[in-house]
C-alpha positions in Angstrom: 1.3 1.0 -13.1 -2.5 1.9 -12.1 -2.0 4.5 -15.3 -1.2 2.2 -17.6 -3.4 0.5 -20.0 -4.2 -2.9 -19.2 -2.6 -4.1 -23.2 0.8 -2.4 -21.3 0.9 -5.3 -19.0 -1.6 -7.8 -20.9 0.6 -7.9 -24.4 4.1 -9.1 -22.5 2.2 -11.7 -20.4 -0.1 -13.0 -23.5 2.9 -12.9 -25.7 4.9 -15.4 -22.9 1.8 -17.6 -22.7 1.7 -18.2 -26.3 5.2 -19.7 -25.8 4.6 -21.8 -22.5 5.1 -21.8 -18.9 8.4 -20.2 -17.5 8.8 -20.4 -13.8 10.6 -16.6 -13.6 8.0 -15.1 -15.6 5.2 -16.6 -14.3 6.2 -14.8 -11.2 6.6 -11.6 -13.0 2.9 -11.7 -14.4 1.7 -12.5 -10.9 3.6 -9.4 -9.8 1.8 -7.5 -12.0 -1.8 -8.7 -12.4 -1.9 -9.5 -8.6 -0.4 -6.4 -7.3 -2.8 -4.6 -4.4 -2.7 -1.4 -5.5 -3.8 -1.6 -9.4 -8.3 -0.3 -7.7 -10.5 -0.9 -9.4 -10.4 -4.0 -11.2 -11.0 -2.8 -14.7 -8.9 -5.9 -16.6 -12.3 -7.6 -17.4 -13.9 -4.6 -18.9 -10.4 -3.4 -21.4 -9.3 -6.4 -22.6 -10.8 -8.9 -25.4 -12.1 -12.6 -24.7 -9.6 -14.1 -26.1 -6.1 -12.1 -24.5 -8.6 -12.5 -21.2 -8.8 -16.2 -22.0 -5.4 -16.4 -22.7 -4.1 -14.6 -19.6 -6.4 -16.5 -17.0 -5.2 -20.3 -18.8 -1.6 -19.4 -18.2 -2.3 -18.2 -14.7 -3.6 -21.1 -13.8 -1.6 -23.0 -15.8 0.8 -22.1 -12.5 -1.0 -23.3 -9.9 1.4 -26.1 -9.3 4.2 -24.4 -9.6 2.7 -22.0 -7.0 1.8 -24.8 -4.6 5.0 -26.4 -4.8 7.3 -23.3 -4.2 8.8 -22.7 -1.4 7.4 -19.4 -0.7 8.0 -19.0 2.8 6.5 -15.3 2.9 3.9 -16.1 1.1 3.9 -13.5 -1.6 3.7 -15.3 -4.5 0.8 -17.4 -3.2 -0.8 -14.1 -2.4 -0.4 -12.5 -6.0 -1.4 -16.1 -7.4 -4.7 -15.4 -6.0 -5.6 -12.0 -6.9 -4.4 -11.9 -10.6 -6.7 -15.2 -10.8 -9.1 -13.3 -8.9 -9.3 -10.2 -11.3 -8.9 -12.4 -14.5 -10.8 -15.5 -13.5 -14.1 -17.1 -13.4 -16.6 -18.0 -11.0 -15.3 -21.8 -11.0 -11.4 -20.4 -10.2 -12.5 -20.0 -6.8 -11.7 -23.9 -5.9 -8.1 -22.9 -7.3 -7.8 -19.8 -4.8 -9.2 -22.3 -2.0 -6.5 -24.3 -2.4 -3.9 -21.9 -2.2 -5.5 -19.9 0.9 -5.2 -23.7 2.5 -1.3 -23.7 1.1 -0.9 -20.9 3.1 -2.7 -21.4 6.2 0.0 -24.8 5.9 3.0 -22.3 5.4 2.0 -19.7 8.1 1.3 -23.1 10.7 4.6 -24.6 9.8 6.1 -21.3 10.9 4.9 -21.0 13.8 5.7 -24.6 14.7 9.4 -23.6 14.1 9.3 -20.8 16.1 7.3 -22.7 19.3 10.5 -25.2 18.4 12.9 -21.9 19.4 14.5 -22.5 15.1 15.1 -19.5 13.5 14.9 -21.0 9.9 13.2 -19.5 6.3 9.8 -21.0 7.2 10.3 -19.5 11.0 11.1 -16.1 9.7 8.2 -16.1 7.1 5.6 -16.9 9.5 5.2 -13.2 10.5 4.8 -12.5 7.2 0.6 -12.3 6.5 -1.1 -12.0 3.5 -4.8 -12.5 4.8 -6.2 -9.0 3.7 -4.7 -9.7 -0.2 -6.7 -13.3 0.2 -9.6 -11.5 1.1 -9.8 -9.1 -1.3 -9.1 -11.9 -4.2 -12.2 -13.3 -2.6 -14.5 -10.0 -3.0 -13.2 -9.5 -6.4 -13.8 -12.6 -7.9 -17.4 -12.6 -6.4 -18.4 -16.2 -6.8 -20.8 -17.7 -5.4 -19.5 -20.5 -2.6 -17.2 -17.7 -1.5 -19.6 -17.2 1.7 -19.2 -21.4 2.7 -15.7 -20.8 2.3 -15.1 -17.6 4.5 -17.1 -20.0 7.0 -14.8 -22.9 6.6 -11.4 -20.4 7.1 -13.6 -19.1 10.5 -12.2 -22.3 11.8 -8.9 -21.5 11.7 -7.2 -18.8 14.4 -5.1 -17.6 11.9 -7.7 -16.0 9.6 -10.7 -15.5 11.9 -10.9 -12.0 12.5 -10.1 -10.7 8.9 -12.7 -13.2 7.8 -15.3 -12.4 10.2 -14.5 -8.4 8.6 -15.4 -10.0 5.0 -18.2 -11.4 6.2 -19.6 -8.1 7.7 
């Protein structure tokens, strides 16, 4: 996929936004925009305002959906934010915040289930992290605010070393 040109994976996606939101494939574009290993981020640069435009609307147009799904491994939270990351704007970042926070929530309530001695979805999901992916949304989006909230996430155990890392 790192091969590809970016219309490869932008025409499919821009073509589904055009006809509105679908749950399935909305996961699918995450998949692909958000995956780690597509260095540097070059979908700014090769694609037009508009199919940029378009792409970044129906991303976020799955922000609830992403909230709300029970994604107890948290990797659908974690593409969420790096294909808004490398297709957003500076004011997205208060979207990625929120999901970070989503899954602080998820990771917690997994622990709390295993301190409970359940082995249950959210239990077995809980070792799952996705921290370094957050991060990275983070520096690739480079707006500004993104240092207050790395200092706000210092408070939580759960992030704090990674964080203190993307601070250095």
């Amino acid at each position: 996929l790192n091969a590809w040109p970016e219309h490869v994976l932008s025409d499919p996606i821009l073509n589904r936004a055009k006809a509105g939101f679908n749950a399935t494939e909305c996961r699918e574009a995450l998949g692909l925009i958000g995956w780690i290993g597509r260095e540097p981020n070059t979908i700014p640069q090769e694609l037009d305002g508009d199919t940029l435009a378009a792409i970044r609307a129906y991303i976020k147009g799955g922000l609830d959906f992403v909230l709300a799904e029970q994604d107890y491994g948290g990797s659908l939270k974690s593409e969420y934010t790096l294909a808004l990351a490398r297709v957003g704007r500076a004011e997205d970042l208060a979207d990625i915040e929120r999901v970070i926070w989503a899954d602080i929530a998820r990771h917690s309530d997994g622990v709390a289930e295993i301190r409970s001695g359940r082995q249950t979805d959210k239990s077995n999901g809980a070792s799952t992290c996705w921290i370094s992916w957050h991060m990275h949304a983070l520096e690739t989006l480079e707006a500004p605010g993104t240092d207050d909230l790395l200092i706000r996430l210092l408070a939580d155990d759960y992030y704090r070393q990674d964080v203190a890392g993307t601070l250095l």
